[in-house]
C-alpha angles and dihedrals in degrees: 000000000000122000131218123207118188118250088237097059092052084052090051096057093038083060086040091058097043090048088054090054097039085048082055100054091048089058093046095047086040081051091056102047087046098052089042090059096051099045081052091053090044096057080044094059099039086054096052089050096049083050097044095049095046087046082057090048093057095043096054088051090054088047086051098042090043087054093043087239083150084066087062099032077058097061133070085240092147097050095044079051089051096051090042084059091049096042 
């Protein structure tokens, strides 16, 4: 027994189907956009975080240097501690 489908209905799941792949590519090119951007944020946030910590850096050897640390970094001020506990 033969059976007849009507032309419309083959057209609308031929639009179906367009409108499926059409709806894909949407997603995929949505996808890229979205991973570039966050890759993008990403750089932008390691790098902020490298400045940030080297900004810190400098700021801790101004403090050192402020509060003449590098005097008693220069001395041998541990090991002189370490001889008065055993005396």
């Amino acid at each position: 027994m033969p059976v007849s489908i009507p032309v419309e209905l083959i057209e609308q799941f031929q639009d179906l189907q367009d409108d499926l792949k059409t709806n894909h590519e949407n997603i995929e090119a949505s996808r890229k956009q979205i991973d570039y951007f966050w890759g993008e944020s990403k750089k932008r946030l390691d790098l902020s975080l490298v400045k940030d910590t080297e900004r810190r850096k400098e700021q801790y050897v101004y403090y050192l240097e402020d509060h003449d640390w590098h005097i008693y970094k220069a001395e041998d001020w541990i090991q002189k501690l370490e001889e008065s506990d055993w005396s």
